[in-house]
C-alpha angles and dihedrals in degrees: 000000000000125000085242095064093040088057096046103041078051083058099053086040089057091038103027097069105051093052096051095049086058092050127010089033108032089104091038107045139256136330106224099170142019122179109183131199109186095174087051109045096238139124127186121195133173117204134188108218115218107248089029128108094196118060118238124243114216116193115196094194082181142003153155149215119224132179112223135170086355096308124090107247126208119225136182127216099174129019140171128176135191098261112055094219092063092043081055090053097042090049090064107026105033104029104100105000121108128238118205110235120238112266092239089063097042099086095039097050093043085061092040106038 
């Protein structure tokens, strides 16, 4: 990986969470870690769920960005989390299907990605 990448998935891990937790976790509960590998494909974030004592682990194994109906999309192809009921759940309701990034992502991740 090229300094380059490294400095700019650093960039997205410092951004990224704060944004998310605004929008896409605001219901669900807290990012407290992401570790990005663009290069890779992989993404490594740690939640804590509203309600848990005990923070989540969430592996992307894969993924991809993809830009739909004008917005980039993120989209998972292989996951595994920390608690083997959610894998289960993820597996089935997360794997393939795009999520629309935050606007206030969107432009960030369009220069970085």
């Amino acid at each position: 990986m090229s300094i380059f990448q490294k400095t700019k998935d650093r960039l997205i891990e410092k951004t990224a969470p704060s944004v998310l937790n605004e929008t896409v976790m605001r219901d669900y509960g807290e990012i407290t870690s992401l570790e990005i590998d663009s290069a890779d494909k992989t993404l490594h974030v740690e939640v804590l769920l509203k309600g848990e004592k005990e923070p989540l682990r969430v592996e992307i194994l894969q993924y991809e960005i993809l830009e739909q109906d004008g917005r980039p999309s993120f989209i998972a192809r292989k996951v595994s989390t920390s608690r083997e009921w959610i894998t289960t759940l993820a597996e089935r309701q997360l794997i393939g299907r795009p999520i629309p990034l935050p606007q206030q992502l969107s432009g960030l991740l369009a220069r970085l990605l």
